[in-house]
N, C-alpha and C positions, 0 to 999 in steps of 0.2 A: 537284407540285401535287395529289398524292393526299390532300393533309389535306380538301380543299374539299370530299371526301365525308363529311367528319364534320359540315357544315352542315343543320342540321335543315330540311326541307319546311316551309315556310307560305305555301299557299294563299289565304293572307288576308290578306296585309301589304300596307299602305296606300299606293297609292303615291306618297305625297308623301312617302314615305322618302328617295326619289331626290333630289326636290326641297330636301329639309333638308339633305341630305347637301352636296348640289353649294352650295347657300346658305353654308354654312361655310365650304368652301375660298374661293369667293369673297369672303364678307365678310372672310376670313383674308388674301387676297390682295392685296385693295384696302388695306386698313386698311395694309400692310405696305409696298407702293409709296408710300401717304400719306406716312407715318411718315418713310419713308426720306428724305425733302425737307424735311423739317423740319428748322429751326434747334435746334439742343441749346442749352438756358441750363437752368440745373439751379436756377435760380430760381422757373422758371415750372413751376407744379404741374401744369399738363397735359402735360409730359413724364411725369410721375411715371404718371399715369393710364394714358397710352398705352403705356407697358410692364405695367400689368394688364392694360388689354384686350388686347393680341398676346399674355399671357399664358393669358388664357381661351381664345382662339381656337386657340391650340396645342392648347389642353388639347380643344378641338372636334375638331381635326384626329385625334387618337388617339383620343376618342370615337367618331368616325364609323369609322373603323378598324375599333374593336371593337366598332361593331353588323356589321359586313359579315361580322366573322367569324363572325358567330351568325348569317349569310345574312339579317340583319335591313334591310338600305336596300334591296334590292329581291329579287323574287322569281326574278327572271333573273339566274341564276348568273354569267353574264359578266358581266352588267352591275355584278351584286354585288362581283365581285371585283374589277375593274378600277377602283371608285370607292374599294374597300378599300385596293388596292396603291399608288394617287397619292393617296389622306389620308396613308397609312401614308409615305412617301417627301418628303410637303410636312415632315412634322414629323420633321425630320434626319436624310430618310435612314434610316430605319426599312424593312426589309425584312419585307414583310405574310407571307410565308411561313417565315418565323421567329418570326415574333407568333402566327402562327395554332395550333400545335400546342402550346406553351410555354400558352394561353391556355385551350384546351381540358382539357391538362394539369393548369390551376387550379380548373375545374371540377369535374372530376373527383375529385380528392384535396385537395380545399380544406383548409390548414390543415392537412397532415402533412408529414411530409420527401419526399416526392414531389411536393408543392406548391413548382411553382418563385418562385410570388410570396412564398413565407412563409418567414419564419426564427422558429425557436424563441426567440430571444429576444424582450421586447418595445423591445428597445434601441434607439430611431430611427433613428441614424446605423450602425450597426450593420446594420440591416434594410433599411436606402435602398440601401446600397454592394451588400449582398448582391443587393438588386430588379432595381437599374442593372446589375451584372454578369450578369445572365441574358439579357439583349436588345443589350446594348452591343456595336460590334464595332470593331475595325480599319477596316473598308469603310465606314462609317461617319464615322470621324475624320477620314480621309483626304478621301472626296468631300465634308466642309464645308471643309477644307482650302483644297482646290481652288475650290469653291465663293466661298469669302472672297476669294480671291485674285482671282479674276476680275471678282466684285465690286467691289471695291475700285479698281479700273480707273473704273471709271463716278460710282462713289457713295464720298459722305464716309464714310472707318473707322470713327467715333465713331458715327453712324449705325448702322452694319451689327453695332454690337456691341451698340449698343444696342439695339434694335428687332430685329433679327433672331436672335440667338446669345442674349442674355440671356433674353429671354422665352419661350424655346424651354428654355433649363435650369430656369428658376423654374417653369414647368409641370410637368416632371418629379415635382418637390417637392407639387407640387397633386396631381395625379396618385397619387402614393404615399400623399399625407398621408391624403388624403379617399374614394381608392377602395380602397387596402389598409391600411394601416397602423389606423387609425382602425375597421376592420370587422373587423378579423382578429386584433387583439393581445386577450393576456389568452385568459381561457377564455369558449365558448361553448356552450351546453349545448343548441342548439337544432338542428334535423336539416342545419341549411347551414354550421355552425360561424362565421358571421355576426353583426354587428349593423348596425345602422341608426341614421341619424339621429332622431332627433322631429321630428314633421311640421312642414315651415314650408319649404313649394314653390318661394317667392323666393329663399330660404337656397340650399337642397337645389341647385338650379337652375345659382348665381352659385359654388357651393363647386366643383363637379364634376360639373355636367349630372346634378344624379338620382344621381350613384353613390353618394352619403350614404346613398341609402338601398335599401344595399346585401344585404341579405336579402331586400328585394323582388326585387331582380335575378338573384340565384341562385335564389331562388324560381320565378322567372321567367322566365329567359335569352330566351324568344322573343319578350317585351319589348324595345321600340326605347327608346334613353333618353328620347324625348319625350313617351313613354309611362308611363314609370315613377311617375311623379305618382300616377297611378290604381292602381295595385298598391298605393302608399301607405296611399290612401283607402280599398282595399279591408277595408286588416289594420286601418282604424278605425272600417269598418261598424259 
């Protein structure tokens, strides 16, 4: 756990960081137990819905993640990391000290071959496989594995693939599309090797919490994503 000293000091982080943070996983939580009881008819469009939003909320789950690695939901390092390591673990099993250095890493050499989110081409499928491979493990496979199985004792299969395991992969997708792929392909000529979306906060928000607008962010790292908005508005003083 020596990376958690690469977390920057802020004296001044708000502390309803905590509260957003914990709001997530819960609203992730509820929404998931809902869901899980629910009759499947693939007629009815609010199934359709309810795999977006576990879709978004996943994508919250690694959000809140990766503000904890930037010591952003709270100013108490425990407290930081232990909300970092069960986001990091709600969304499959993701190990927060495996994220954390790989993450730093990005910071750091954004956009060369020492960037482990980046691959030189701008080839989508090409560049997802390469993303997925830097974070993906065994330990991983395995404990959804197990996880389904036990599951699946209690609650409908059809259920737990849908609601649970699908919208947990379709994030990944979110995830790559709108946080790297989309800000980092192509050339950048600007000091973060970044782009950003065009303002439009509801967008920005519903795409990928803020990481649209993702040169605010590298610009800004000690930015929480609910904050990002205003970094936005600043680069349109």
């Amino acid at each position: 756990m020596n990376a958690a000293k690469n977390i920057p000091s802020n004296k001044a982080i708000d502390p309803k960081g905590i509260l957003i943070a914990l709001g997530v996983m819960v609203v992730w939580f509820l929404s998931l137990i809902f869901l899980l009881g629910v009759e499947i008819n693939w007629s009815n469009p609010w199934i359709y819905l309810g795999i977006l939003v576990q879709m978004h909320l996943y994508t919250g789950l690694f959000i809140t993640a990766h503000d904890a690695m930037h010591g952003l939901v709270s100013s108490n390092k425990v407290v930081n990391n232990v909300i970092g390591v069960l986001a990091a673990i709600l969304f499959s099993y993701n190990f927060y000290w495996k994220l954390f250095p790989k993450h730093h890493e990005h910071h750091r050499f954004v956009a060369t071959d020492k960037d482990p989110d980046y691959h030189h081409s701008d080839n989508f499928f090409l560049w997802y496989f390469s993303f997925i491979k830097q974070y993906l493990s065994i330990w991983q496979i395995l404990l959804m594995a197990i996880t389904f199985n036990v599951l699946k004792l209690f609650l409908p299969v059809e259920n737990i693939i849908v609601f649970w395991m699908l919208p947990a992969v379709l994030s990944t997708f979110q995830l790559f599309y709108f946080g790297t792929f989309l800000p980092h392909r192509g050339e950048s000529d600007n000091k973060h090797h970044s782009k950003t979306q065009s303002k439009n906060h509801l967008w920005a928000f519903l795409s990928c919490y803020f990481f649209g607008y993702h040169y605010e962010h590298h610009d800004s790292p000690g930015t929480p994503w609910w904050r990002l908005w205003r970094e936005k508005e600043k680069q349109h003083a």
